[in-house]
N, C-alpha and C positions, 0 to 999 in steps of 0.2 A: 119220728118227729124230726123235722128240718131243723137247721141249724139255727136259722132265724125264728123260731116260734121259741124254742129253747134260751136262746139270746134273751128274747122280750119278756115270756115268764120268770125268767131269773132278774132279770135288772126292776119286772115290776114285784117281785115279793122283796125286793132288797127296796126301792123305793117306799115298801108299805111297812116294813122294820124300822125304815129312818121316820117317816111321820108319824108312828104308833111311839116311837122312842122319845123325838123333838114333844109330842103332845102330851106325854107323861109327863117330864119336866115341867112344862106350865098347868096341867090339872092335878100333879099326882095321883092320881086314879086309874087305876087298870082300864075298868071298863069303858070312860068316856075316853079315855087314849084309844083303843084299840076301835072305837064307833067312829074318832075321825079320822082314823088312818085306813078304814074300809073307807067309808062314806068318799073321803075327797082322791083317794086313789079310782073309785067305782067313778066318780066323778070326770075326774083328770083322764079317765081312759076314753069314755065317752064323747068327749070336748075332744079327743085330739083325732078319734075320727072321724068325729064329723067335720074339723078341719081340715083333714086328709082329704074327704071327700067334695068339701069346697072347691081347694086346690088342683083338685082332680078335672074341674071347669075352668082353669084357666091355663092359659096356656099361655101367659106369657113367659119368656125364659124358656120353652122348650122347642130342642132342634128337631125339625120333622125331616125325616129324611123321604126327598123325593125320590121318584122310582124314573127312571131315564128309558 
C-alpha cells in the first residue's frame, strides 16, 4: 500500500469518527449518527472526485513544460 492511499484512508475514517461523533451530539442516536457519517462521508468522497476530475480540464494555473 503507498503512502498516499494510507494517508487518505486514515484521514477519511478519522474524518468519519468526527461526523459519526458531531451527529450523536445533535440526534443522540447511535444509529442515525453513524447513517450520516457513512451517507455524507460516501457523499463528500464522491463530490470531491468528480471535482478532481473537473479540474483535471482546466488548465489554467498549470506550467507545461515545453520540449526545445
Amino acid at each position: 500500500m503507498s503512502r498516499a492511499l494510507a494517508k487518505t484512508l486514515g484521514y477519511r475514517a478519522l474524518m468519519i469518527v468526527i461526523t459519526v461523533t458531531v451527529a450523536f451530539w445533535f440526534t443522540g442516536d447511535t444509529g442515525q449518527a453513524l447513517s450520516i457519517g457513512l451517507v455524507a462521508n460516501v457523499v463528500k468522497t464522491g463530490t470531491y472526485y468528480g471535482y478532481e476530475r473537473l479540474w483535471d480540464r482546466i488548465s489554467w494555473g498549470v506550467h507545461h513544460e515545453t520540449s526545445e
